[in-house]
KEMARTI-143023 format. One record per residue: x, y, z of N, C-alpha, C, O in turn. Coordinates in steps of 0.1 Angstrom, whole numbers, always signed. Example, Ala and Ser with C-alpha at 12.3 -4.5 7.8 and 13.67 -1.06 7.14 Angstrom:
KEMARTI-143023
+132 -57 +78 +123 -45 +78 +132 -33 +78 +142 -33 +85
+128 -22 +71 +137 -11 +71 +129 +0 +79 +134 +11 +80
end
This chain:
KEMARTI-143023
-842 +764 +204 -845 +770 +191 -860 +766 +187 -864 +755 +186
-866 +777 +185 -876 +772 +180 -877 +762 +165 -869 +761 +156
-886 +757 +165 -888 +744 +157 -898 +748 +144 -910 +752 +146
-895 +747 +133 -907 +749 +121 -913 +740 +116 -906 +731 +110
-927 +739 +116 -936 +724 +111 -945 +733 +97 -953 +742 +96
-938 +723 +86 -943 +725 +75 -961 +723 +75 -966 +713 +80
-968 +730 +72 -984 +728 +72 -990 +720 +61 -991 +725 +50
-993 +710 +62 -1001 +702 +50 -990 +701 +39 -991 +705 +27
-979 +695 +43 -967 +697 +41 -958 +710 +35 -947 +713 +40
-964 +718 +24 -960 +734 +29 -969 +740 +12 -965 +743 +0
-986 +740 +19 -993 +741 +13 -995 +752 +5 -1002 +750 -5
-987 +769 +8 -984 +779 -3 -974 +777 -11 -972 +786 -20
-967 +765 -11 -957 +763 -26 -960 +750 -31 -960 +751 -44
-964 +739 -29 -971 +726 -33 -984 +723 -32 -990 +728 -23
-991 +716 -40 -1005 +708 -37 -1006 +706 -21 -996 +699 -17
-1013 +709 -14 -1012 +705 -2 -1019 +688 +2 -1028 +683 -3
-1011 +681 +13 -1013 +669 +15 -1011 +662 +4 -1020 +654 +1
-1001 +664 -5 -994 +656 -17 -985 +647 -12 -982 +646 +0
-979 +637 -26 -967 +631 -20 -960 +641 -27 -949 +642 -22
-961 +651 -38 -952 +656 -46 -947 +665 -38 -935 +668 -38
-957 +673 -26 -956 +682 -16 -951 +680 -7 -942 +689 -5
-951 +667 +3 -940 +657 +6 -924 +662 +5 -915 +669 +11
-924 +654 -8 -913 +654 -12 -902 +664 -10 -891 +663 -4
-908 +675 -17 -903 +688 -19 -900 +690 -6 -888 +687 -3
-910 +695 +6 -909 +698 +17 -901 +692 +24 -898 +697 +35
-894 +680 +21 -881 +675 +28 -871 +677 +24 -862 +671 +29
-868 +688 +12 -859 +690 +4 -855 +703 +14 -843 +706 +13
-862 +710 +23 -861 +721 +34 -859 +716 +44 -861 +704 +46
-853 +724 +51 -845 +720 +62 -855 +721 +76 -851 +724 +87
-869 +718 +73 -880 +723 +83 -876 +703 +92 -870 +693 +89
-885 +710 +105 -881 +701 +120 -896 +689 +120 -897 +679 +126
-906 +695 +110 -915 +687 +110 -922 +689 +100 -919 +700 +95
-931 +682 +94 -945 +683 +89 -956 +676 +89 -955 +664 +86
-968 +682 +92 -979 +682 +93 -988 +673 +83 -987 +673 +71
-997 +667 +88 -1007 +663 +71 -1019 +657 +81 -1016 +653 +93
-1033 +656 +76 -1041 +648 +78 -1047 +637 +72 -1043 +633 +61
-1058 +632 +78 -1064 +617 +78 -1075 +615 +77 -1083 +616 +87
-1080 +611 +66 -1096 +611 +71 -1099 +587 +70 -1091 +580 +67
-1109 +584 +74 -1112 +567 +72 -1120 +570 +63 -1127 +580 +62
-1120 +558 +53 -1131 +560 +39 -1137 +550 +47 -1131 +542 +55
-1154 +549 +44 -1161 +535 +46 -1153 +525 +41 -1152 +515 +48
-1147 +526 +28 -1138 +508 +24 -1129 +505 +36 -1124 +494 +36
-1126 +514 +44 -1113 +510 +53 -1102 +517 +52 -1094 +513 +60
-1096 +531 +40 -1085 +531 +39 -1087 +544 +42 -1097 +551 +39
-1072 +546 +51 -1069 +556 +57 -1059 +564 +48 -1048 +560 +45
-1067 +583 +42 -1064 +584 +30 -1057 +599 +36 -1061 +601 +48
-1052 +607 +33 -1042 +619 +35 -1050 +630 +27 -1047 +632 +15
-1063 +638 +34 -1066 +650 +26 -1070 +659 +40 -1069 +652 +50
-1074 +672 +42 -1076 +681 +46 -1092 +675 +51 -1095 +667 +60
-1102 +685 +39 -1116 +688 +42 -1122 +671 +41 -1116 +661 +36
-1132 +671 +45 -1139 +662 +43 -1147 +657 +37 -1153 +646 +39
-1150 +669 +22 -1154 +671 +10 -1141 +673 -3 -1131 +680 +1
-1142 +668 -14 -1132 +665 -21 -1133 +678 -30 -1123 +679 -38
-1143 +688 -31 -1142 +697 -39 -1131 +709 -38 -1128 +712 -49
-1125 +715 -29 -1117 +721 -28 -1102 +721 -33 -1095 +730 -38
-1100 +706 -28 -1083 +704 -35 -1083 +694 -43 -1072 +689 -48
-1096 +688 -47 -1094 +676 -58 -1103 +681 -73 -1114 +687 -71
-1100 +678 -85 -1107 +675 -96 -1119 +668 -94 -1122 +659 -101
-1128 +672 -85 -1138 +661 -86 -1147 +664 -68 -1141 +670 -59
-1158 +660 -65 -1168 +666 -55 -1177 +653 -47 -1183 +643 -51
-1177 +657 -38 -1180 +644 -28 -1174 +642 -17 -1163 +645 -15
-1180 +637 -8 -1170 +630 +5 -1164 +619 +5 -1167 +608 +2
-1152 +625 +11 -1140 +618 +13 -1142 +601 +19 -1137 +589 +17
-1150 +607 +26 -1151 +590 +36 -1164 +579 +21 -1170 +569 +23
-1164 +585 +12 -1177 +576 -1 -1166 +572 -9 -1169 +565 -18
-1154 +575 -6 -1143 +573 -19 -1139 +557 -18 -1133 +550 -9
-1147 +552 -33 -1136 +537 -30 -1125 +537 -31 -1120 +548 -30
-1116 +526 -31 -1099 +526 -33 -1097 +528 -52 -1086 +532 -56
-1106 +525 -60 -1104 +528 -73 -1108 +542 -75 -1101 +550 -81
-1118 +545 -69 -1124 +563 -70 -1108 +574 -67 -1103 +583 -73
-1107 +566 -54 -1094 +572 -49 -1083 +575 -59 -1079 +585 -65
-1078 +560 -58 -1070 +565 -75 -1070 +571 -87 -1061 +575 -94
-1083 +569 -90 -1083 +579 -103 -1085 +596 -98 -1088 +605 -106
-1081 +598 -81 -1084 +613 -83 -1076 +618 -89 -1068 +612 -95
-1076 +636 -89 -1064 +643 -94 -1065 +651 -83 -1076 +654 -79
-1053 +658 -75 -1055 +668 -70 -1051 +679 -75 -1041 +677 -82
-1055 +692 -74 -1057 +704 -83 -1041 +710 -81 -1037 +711 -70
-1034 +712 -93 -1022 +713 -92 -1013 +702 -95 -1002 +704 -100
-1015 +693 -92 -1008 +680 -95 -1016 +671 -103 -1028 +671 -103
-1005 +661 -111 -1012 +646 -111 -1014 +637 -107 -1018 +628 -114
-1010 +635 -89 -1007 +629 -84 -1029 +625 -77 -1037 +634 -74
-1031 +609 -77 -1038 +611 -68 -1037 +613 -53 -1026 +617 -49
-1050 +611 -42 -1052 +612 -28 -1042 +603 -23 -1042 +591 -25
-1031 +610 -16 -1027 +594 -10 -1034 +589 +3 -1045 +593 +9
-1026 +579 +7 -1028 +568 +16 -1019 +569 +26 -1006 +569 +24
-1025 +571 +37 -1016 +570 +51 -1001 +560 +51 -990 +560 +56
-1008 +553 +43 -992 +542 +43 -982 +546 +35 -970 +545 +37
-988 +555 +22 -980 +554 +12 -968 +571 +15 -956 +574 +12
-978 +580 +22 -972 +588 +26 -960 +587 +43 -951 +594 +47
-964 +577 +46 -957 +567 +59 -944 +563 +52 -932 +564 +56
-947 +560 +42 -934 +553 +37 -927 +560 +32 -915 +557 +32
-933 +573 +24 -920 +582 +21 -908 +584 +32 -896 +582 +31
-919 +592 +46 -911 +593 +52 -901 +583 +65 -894 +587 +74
-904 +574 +62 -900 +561 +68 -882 +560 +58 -872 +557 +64
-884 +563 +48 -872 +568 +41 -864 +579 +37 -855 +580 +30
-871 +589 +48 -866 +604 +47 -853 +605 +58 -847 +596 +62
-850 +618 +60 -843 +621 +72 -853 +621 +82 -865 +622 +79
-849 +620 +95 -860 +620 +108 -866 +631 +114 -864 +633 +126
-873 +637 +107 -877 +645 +109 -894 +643 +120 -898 +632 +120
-902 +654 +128 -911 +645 +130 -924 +643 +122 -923 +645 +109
-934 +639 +127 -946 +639 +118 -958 +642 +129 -961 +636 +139
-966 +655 +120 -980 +655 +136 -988 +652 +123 -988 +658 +112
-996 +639 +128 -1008 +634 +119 -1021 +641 +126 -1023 +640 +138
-1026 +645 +120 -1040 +649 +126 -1049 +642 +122 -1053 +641 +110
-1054 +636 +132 -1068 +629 +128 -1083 +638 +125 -1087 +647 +132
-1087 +635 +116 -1098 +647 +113 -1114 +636 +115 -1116 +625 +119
-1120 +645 +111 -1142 +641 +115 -1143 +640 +101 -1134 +642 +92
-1156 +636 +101 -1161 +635 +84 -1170 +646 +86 -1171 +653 +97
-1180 +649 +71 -1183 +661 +68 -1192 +666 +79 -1194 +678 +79
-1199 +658 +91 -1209 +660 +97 -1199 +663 +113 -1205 +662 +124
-1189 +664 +111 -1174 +667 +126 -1177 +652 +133 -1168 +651 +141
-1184 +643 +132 -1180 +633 +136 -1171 +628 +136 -1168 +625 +125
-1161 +625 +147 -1149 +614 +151 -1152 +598 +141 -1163 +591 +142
-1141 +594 +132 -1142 +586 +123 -1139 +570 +139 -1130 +571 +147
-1149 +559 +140 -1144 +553 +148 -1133 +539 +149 -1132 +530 +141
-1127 +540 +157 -1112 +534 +153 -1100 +542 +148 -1088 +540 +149
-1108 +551 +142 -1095 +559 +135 -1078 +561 +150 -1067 +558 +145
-1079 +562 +155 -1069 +565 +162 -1061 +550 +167 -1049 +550 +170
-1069 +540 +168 -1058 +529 +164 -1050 +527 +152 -1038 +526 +151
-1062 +526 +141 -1056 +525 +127 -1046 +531 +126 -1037 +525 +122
-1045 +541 +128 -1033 +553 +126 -1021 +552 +131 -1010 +556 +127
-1023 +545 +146 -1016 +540 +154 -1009 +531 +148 -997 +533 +147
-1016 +519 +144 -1012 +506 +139 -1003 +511 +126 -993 +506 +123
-1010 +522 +118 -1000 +523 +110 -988 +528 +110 -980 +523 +103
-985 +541 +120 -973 +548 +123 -964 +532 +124 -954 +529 +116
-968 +524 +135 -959 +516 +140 -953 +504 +131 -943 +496 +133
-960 +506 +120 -959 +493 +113 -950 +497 +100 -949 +489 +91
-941 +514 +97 -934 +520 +93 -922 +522 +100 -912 +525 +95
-924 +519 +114 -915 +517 +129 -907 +536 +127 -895 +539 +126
-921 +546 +129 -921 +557 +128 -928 +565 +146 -927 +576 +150
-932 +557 +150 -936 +557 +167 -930 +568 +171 -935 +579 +171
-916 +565 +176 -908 +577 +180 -909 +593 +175 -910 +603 +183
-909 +593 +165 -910 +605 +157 -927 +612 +151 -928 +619 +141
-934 +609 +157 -946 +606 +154 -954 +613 +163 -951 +613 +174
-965 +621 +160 -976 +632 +173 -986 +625 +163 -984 +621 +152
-996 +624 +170 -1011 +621 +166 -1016 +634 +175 -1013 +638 +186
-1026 +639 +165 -1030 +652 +169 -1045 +654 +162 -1049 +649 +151
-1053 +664 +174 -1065 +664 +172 -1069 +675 +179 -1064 +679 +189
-1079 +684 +170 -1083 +692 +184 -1092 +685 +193 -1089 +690 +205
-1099 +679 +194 -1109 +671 +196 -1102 +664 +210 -1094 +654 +209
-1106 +669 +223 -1099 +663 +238 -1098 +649 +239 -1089 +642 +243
-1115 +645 +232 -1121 +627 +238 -1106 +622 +227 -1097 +615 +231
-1108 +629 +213 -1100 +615 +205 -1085 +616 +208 -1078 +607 +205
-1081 +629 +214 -1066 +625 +219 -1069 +618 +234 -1059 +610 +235
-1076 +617 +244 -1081 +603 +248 -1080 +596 +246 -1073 +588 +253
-1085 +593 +236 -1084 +581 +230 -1071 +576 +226 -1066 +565 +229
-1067 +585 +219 -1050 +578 +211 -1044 +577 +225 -1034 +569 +224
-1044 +581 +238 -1034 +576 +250 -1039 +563 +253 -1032 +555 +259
-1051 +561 +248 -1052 +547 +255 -1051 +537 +250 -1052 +527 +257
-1049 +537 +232 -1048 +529 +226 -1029 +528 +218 -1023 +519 +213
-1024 +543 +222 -1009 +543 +216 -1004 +554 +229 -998 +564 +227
-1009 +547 +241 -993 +553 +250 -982 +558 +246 -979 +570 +248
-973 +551 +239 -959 +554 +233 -962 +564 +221 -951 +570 +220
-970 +567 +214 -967 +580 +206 -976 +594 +209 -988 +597 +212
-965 +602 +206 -968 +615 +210 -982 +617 +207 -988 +610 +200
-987 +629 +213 -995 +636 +211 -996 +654 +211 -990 +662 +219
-1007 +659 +200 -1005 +673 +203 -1023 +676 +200 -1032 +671 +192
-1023 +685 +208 -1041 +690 +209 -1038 +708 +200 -1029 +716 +203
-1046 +707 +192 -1049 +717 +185 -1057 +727 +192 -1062 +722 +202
-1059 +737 +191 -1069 +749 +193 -1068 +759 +187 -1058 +766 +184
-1081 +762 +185 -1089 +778 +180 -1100 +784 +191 -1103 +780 +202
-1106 +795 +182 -1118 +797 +195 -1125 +789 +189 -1130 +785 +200
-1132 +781 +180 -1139 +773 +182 -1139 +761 +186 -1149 +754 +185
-1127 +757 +192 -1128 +744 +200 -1125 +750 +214 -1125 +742 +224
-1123 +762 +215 -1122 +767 +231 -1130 +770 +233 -1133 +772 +245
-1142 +773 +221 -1158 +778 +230 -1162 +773 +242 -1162 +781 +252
-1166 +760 +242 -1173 +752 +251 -1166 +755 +267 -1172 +758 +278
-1154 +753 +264 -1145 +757 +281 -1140 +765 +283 -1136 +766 +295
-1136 +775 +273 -1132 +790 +275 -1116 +789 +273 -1112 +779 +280
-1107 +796 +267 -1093 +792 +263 -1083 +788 +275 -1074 +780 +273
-1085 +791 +284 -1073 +788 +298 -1075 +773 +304 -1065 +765 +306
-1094 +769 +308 -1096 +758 +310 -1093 +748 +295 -1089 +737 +299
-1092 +748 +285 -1088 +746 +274 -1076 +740 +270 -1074 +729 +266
-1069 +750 +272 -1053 +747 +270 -1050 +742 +284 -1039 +736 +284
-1056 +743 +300 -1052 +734 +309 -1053 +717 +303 -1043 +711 +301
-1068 +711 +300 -1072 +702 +298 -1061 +698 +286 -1055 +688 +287
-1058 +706 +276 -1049 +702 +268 -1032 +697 +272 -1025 +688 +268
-1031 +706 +280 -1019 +703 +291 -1013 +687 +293 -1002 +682 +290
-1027 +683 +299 -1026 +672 +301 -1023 +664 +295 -1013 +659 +299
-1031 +657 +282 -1030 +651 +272 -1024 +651 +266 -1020 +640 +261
-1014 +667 +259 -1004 +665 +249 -993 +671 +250 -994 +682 +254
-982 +665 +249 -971 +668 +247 -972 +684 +245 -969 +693 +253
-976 +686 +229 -977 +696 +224 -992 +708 +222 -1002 +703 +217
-993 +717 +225 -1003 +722 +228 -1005 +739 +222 -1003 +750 +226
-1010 +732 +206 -1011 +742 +192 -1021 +750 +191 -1032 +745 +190
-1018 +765 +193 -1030 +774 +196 -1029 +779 +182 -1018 +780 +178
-1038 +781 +177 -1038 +795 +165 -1039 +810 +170 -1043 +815 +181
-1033 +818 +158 -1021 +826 +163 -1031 +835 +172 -1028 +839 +183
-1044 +840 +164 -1056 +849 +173 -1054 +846 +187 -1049 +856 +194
-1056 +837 +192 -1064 +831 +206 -1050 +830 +211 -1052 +829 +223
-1033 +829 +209 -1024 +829 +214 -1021 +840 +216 -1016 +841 +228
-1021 +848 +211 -1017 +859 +217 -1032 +868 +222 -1030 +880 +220
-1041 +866 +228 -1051 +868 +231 -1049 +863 +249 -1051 +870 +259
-1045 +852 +247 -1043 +844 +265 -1034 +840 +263 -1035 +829 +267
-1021 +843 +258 -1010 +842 +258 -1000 +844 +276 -989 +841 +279
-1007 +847 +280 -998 +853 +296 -1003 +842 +306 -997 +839 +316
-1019 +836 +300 -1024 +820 +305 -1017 +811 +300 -1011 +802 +306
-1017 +812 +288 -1013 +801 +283 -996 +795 +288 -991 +784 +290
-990 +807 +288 -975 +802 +295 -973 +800 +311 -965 +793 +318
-980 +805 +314 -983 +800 +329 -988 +786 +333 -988 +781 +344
-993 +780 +320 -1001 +763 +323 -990 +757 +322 -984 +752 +331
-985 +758 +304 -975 +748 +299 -962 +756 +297 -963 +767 +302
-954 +754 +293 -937 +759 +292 -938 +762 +276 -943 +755 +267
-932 +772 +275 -932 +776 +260 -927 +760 +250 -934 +751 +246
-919 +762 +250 -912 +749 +247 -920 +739 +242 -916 +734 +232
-934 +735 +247 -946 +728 +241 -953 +740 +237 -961 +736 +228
-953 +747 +238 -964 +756 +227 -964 +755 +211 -952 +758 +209
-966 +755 +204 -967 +759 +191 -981 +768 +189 -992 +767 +194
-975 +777 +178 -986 +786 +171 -987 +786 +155 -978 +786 +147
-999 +786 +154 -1006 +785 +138 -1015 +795 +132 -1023 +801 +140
-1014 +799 +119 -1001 +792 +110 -999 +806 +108 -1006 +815 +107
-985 +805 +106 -980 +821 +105 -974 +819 +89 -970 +809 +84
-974 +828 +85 -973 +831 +70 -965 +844 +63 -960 +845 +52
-966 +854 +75 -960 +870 +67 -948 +867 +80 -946 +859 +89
-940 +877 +75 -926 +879 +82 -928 +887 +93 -920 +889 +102
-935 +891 +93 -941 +905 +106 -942 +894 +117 -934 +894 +127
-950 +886 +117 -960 +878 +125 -951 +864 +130 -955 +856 +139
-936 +860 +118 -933 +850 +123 -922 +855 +131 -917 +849 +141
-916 +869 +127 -906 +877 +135 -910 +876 +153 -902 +873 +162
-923 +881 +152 -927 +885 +165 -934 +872 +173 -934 +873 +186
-939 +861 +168 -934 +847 +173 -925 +842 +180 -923 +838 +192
-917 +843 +167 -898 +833 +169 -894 +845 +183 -887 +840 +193
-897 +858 +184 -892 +866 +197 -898 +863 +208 -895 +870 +218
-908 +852 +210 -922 +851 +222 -910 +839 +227 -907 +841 +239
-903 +827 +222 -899 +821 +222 -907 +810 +223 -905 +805 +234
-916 +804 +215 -927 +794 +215 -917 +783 +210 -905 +784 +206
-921 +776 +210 -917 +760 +209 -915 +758 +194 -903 +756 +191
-922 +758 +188 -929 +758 +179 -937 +764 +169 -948 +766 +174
-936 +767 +154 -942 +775 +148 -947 +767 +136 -938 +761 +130
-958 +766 +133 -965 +760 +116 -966 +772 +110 -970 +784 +113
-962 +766 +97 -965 +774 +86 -971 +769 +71 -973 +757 +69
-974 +776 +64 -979 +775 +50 -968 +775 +41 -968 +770 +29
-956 +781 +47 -946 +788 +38 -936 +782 +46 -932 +791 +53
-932 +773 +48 -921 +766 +57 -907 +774 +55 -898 +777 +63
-908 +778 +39 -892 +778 +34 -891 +793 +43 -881 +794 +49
-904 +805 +44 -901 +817 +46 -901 +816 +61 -895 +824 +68
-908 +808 +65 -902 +806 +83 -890 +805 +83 -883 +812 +91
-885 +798 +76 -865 +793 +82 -860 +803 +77 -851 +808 +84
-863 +812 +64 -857 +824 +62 -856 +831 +78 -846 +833 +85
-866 +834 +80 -867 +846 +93 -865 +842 +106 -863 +848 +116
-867 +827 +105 -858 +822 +119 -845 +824 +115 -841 +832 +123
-836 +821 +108 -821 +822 +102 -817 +833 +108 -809 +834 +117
-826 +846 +100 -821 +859 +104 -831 +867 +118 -834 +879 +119
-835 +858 +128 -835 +861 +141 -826 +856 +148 -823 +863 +158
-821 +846 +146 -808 +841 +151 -790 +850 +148 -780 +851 +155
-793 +853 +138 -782 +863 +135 -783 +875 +140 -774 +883 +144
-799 +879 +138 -802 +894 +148 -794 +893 +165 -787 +902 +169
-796 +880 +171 -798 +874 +186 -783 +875 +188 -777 +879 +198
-777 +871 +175 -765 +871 +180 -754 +883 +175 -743 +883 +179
end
């Protein structure tokens, strides 16, 4: 069956990368969710998307300038909740049902790889004793590199678009991806674009595709039989997986 991963925990009905968003999103019956990471210069490893604070926060600047007091007085837009913290969002789900978690490690405003970040992250998954259930994910080849060599034991999944397939072209791409991750997340353009390559490298089964959102597009997915589907709208994925499965049957 294919598998549904909430996006930024299920960013068209909650704040995205909230705990309130969190929350909710476990209240669904979804197989995973998603969230990212950025390193602030103070050291803390904080749960937002962009790597400028203007889009989902009250307030404008980069993410990696945020002190730990700056941090907590943010607001993010829609909630009152501030930015969390890799730990603090660790521990929600350290207390959830088991569901998995793909952390994406992200660049600061200039796409630079934050350095260390892929231990930290590491050290933190494990120190929630969340390892098992856990993808560290990047589009970025070197930094999922990296996370094998510093966290063997937890998963991994390599992202892609055409802008991270520029440089090697989508097939050498998702081969080199092959390797490194478990899981191997194309966005939905470029999947169904080399979609007849792309299953010829890896087994549907590790595929996932991103981020699907209308019912047309998650219909005709969930029938490709991909591994995997992200969404924005987690709840209307499981709607339409539910009733592909009743179609099937």
């Amino acid at each position: 069956m294919t598998r549904i991963v909430g996006h930024r925990g299920a960013r068209n009905l909650w704040p995205e990368n909230s705990l309130e968003g969190f929350r909710k999103t476990l209240e669904l019956p979804v197989d995973a969710i998603e969230f990212d990471v950025h390193l602030t210069e103070a050291g803390e490893l904080v749960v937002i998307h962009d790597a400028m604070l203007d889009r989902t926060i009250e307030g404008t600047g980069k993410v990696k300038a945020l002190s730990p007091a700056d941090r907590r007085a943010t607001r993010l837009k829609g909630s009152q909740e501030p930015i969390p913290t890799l730990d603090e969002a660790l521990a929600l789900f350290a207390r959830s049902r088991p569901l998995e978690l793909h952390v994406e490690l992200k660049a600061d405003a200039d796409g630079v790889a934050y350095e260390g970040l892929e231990a930290l992250a590491a050290a933190a998954i494990r120190r929630h004793g969340l390892a098992e259930r856990s993808l560290l994910t990047s589009f970025s080849l070197d930094v999922l590199a990296q996370c094998r060599r510093v966290a063997p034991e937890i998963g991994r999944l390599c992202s892609i678009n055409a802008k991270s397939a520029e440089a090697l072209g989508a097939t050498a791409t998702i081969t080199k991806a092959a390797e490194l991750a478990d899981i191997v997340a194309v966005e939905k353009t470029l999947l169904a674009a080399a979609f007849q390559d792309a299953v010829a490298i890896v087994s549907r089964e590790r595929l996932c595709c991103w981020v699907l959102n209308e019912r047309e597009e998650l219909e005709y997915w969930l029938s490709q039989g991909v591994g995997w589907i992200t969404s924005d709208d987690p709840a209307l994925a499981l709607v339409v997986r539910t009733g592909s499965r009743d179609t099937a049957a």
